[in-house]
N, C-alpha and C positions, 0 to 999 in steps of 0.2 A: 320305441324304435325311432331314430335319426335318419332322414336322408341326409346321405354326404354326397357332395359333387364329387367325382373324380377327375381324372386329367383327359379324359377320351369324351368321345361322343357318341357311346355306344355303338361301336360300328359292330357289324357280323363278325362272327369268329371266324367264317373261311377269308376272309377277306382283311381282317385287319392288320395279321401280318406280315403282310404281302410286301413285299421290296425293305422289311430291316436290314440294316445290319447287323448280322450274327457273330459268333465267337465259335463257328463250329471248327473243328480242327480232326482228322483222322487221327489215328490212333497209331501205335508204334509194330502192330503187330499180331494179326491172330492167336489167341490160343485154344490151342490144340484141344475140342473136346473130345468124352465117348459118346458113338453115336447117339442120335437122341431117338430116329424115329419118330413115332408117333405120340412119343411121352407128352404127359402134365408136368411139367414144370414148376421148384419152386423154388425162389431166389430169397438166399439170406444173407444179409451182410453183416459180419463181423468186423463189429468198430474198432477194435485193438487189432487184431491181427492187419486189418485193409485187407478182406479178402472176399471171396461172394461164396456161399456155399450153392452149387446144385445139386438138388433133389428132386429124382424120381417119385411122386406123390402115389402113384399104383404099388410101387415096389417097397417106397418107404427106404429107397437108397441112397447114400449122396453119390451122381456117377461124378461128379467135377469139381473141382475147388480152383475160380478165377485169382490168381494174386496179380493185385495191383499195385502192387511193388515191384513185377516185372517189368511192367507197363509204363514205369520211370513214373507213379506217384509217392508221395513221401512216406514214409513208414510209419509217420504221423499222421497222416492223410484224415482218419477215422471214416471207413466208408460206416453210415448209418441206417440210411432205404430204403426198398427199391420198387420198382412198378414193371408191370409185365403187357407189354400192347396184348388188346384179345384176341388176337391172333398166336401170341406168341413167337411171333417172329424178331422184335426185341425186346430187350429188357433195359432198364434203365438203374442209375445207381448214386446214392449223393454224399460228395467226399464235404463234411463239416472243416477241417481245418485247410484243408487243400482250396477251396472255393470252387467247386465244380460241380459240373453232374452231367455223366457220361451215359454211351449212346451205345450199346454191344448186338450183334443178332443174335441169333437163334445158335450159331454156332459159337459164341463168345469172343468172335470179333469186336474189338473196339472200332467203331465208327463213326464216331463223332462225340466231341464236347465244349461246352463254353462254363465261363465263369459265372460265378453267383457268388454275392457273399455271405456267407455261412450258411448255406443250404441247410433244411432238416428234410421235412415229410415231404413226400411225393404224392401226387394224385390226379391220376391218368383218365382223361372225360375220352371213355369210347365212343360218342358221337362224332368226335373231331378229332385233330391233328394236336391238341394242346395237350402238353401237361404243364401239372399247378406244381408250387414247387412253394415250401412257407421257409421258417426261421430256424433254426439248431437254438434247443434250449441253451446251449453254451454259450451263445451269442447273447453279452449281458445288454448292450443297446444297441441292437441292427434296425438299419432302415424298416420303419412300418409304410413295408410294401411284402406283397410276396410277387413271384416270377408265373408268366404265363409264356411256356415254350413251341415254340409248331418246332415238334420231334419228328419232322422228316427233314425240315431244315435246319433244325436247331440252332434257332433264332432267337432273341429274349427282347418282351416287355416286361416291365415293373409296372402293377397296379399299386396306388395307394387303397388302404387299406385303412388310414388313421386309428388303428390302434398296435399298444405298446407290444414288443416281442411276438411277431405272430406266429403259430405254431404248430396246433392242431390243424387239419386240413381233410376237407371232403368233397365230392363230385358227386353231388347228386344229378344221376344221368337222366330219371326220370324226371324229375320235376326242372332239371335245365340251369342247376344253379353248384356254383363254387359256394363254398363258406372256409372260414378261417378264423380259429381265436385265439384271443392273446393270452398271455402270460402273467401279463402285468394288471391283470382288470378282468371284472367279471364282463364281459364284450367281446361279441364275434362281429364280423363282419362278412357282406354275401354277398353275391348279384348273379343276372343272368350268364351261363357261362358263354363266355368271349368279349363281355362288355368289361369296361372297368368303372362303373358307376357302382357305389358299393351303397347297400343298408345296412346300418349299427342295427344290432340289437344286441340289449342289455339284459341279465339275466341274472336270478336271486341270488345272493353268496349263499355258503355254509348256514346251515341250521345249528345255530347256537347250543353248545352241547351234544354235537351231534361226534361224526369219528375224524374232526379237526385236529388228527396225530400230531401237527407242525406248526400250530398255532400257539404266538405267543400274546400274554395278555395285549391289550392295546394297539396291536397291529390290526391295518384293514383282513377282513374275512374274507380272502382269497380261494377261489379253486384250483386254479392252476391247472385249465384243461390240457390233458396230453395230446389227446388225438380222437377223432369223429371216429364212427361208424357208418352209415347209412343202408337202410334195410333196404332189400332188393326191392321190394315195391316200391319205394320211395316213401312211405307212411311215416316212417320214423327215423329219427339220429341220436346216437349216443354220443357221450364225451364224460370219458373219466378223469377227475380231478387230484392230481398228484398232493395238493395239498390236505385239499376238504376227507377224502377217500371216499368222496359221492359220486357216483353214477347219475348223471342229467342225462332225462328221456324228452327228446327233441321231439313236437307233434308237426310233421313239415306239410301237411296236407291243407294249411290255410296260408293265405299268401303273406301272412307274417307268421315266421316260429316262436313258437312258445314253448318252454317247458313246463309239460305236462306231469309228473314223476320223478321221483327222487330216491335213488337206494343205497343207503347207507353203505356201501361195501367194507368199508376200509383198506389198507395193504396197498395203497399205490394204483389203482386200475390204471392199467397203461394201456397198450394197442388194442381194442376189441373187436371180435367178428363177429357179424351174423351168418347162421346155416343160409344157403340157399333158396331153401324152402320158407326163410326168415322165421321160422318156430323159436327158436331158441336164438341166446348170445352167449358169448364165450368171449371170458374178461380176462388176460392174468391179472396177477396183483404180485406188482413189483418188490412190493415193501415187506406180503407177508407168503412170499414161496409157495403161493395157490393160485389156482384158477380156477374162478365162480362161473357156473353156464346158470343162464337166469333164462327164465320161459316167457318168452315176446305176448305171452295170450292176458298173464297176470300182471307181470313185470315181477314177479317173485322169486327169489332164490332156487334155482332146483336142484343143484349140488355143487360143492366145496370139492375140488380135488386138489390130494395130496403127492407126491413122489418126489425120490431122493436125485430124481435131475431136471427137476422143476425147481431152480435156483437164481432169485430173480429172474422171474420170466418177463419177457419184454415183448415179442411182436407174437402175433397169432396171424394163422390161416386158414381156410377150409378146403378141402379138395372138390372139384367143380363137383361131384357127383354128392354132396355131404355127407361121406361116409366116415372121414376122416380128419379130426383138427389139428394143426399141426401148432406149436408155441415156442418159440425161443426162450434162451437161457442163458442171461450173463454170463453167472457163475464167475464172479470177476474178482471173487478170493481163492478159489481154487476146493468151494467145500464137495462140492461133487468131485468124486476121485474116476478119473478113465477107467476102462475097461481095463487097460493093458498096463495097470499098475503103476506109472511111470508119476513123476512129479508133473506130468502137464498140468494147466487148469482151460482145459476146453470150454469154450461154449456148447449149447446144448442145443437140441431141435426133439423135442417129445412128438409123440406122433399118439392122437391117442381116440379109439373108437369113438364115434358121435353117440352113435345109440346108447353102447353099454358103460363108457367112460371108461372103461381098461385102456391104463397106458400099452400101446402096442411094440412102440421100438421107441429106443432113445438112439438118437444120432450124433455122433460127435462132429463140432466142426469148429472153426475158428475162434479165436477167447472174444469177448464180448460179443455173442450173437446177439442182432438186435433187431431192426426191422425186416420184415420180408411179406415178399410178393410170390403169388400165380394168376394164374388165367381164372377167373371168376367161374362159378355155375351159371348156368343161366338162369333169367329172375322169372319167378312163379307164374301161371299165366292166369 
């Protein structure tokens, strides 16, 4: 592990963004939801279409579909996203080619945005007013910085970060610290959240012979983490590597991380979640149209699931009560066919039992579904 200097001085996070100047800008327009009530919210963004699906999590319904194509962004926009305040009174959304990342309530008002360039992953610190905001894997050399916003002002600083393409992104709320890792190199980078003083830590490539699907002889041994996890105690972080098809188990309970654990998975592990209870995790796996839920106690595989609209799956979520994992679905050839017979090629949203792993409902919603958000459970006591 490297100390790097950043460009700050550690100041507090209520305090350091105080008098920026921001890029926030209202929006063009309400759209019209159905009531929400009292609902769990879950927001998915459909990168092809530029659209947000809302989902009722109790009812397993979509009552809303935001298009942000009304909204005068560009049809290319690709929203990719999103983050849900714990309150649930906004939601947040990040347009990759558009350079944005926008600011909606509870009722899908647009209220605020400013630029970023090539925004990806979002990661919302409920202690504070910030969200983390990293790199769009599309972005072949963006600034190695990611964005730290105060989302009531929608404000931006850029922290450097010194390393290549950064892109997975995590909040750990309990132990008080951002992380981020590149693309470009086995190295993440972290620090206290609000500060921009950041620590390298470096971390083992690919196990030689291992399930390096994408590896050509003589190239460095890359993992190419997609995206964190962090369990609700704060004990642990995941990151699965698009390249390797390993699972790194992050031990975050010493004041340097280490990985501890290594699982083979194969197929792409892209977004993963932990239950609430932090028992279990639930991986898709991009590359081979499954989702592994592995058991937090072993770190061991505890089932493989299969289904015909689990197609390229991309983001996961849980319902705050953990009853229910919800998983996105490309489907960005069209091999899942709609219900309603039609030439579409929908994105997907599986909805599917925690306990007994019965897919429960398939939902259709915009073609490239990809990341999404809800309001978290609460973390175990």
């Amino acid at each position: 592990m490297t100390r790097t200097p950043g460009r700050g001085s550690g100041r507090l996070r209520a305090a350091f963004l105080a008098g920026l100047a921001g890029v926030a800008a209202c929006g063009a327009g309400p759209v019209p939801p159905e009531p929400a009530g009292a609902q769990e919210l879950l927001y998915v963004a459909s990168q092809e279409d530029v659209t947000v699906a809302v989902i009722d999590m109790a009812t397993r319904t979509l009552v809303h579909t935001v298009d942000l194509k009304e909204l005068g962004f560009s049809p290319t926009a690709k929203a990719h996203h999103t983050a849900v305040e714990p309150d649930g009174s906004h939601w947040y959304v990040s347009l990759i080619a558009d350079g944005k990342v926008l600011r909606f309530d509870r009722e899908n008002h647009l209220v605020g945005q400013l630029d970023f360039e090539t925004p990806g992953m979002l990661g919302l610190d409920p202690t504070s007013n910030l969200l983390y905001v990293g790199r769009s894997m599309a972005a072949v050399n963006p600034p190695q910085r990611i964005g730290m916003i105060d989302r009531e002002r929608m404000t931006l600083e850029e922290v450097d970060v010194f390393v290549p393409r950064p892109h997975a992104l995590a909040v750990d709320a309990v132990g008080g610290r951002f992380f981020t890792a590149s693309l470009g190199q086995n190295s993440a980078a972290y620090a206290p959240l609000g500060e921009e003083e950041v620590d390298l830590l470096e971390f083992p490539g690919p196990v030689a012979g291992g399930a390096m699907e994408h590896m050509q002889h003589g190239e460095p041994m890359n993992h190419m983490l997609v995206q964190f996890a962090v369990s609700p105690d704060g004990r642990w972080m995941v990151g699965g590597g698009e390249m390797s098809g390993e699972l790194l188990v992050f031990d975050l309970a010493a004041e340097q991380p280490a990985v501890v654990h290594r699982l083979g998975l194969g197929g792409k592990p892209w977004h993963p979640s932990f239950t609430p209870d932090g028992r279990f995790l639930w991986v898709p796996n991009l590359g081979a149209n499954t989702v592994t839920v592995v058991d937090v106690a072993t770190w061991q595989v505890a089932d493989v699931i299969r289904h015909a609209a689990l197609v390229e799956p991309h983001g996961s979520a849980v319902s705050p009560d953990g009853r229910t994992v919800f998983v996105s679905s490309r489907n960005s050839a069209g091999t899942y066919r709609p219900a309603d017979g039609s030439d579409r090629r929908p994105g997907t949203v599986v909805a599917i039992d925690a306990a007994t792993h019965e897919v429960l409902t398939v939902i259709e919603v915009g073609r490239y579904a990809a990341g999404m958000s809800g309001v978290p459970g609460p973390a175990p006591r």
